[in-house]
Wavefront OBJ file of the C-alpha trace (Angstrom):
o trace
v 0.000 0.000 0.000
v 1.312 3.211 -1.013
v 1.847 6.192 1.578
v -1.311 8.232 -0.688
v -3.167 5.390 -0.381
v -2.591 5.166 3.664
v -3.437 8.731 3.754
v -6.687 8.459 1.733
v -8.035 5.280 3.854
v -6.976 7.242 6.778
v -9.045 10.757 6.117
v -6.250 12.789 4.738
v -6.754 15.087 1.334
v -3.653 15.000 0.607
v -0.374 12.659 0.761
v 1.779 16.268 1.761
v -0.504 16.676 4.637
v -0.293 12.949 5.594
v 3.176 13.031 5.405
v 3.448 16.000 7.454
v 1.331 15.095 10.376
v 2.906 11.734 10.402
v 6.304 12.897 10.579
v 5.364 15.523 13.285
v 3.522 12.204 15.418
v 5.866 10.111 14.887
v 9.034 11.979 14.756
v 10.338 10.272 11.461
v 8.887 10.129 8.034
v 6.247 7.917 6.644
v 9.018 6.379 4.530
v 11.290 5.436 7.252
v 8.950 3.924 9.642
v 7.837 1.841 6.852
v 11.230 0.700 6.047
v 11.736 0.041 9.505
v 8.856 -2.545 9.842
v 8.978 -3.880 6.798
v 8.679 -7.695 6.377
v 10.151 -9.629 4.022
v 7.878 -12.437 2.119
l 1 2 3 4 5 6 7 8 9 10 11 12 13 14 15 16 17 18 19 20 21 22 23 24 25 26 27 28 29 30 31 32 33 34 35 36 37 38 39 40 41
């Protein structure tokens, strides 16, 4: 699942004001917390 499509199932307008309010929650970006729990198949 793509970071728009988290934001969209998730209420946000827009992936730049997903990402931003993520980032500011969570302290890191979208991108990087995904990476981090990634799992491998």
């Amino acid at each position: 699942m793509s970071i728009e499509e988290i934001g969209a199932a998730v209420g946000f307008d827009s992936p730049v004001t997903f990402r931003h309010h993520s980032t500011r929650s969570m302290k890191t970006p979208p991108s990087a917390h995904r990476r981090a729990f990634r799992t491998t198949v």
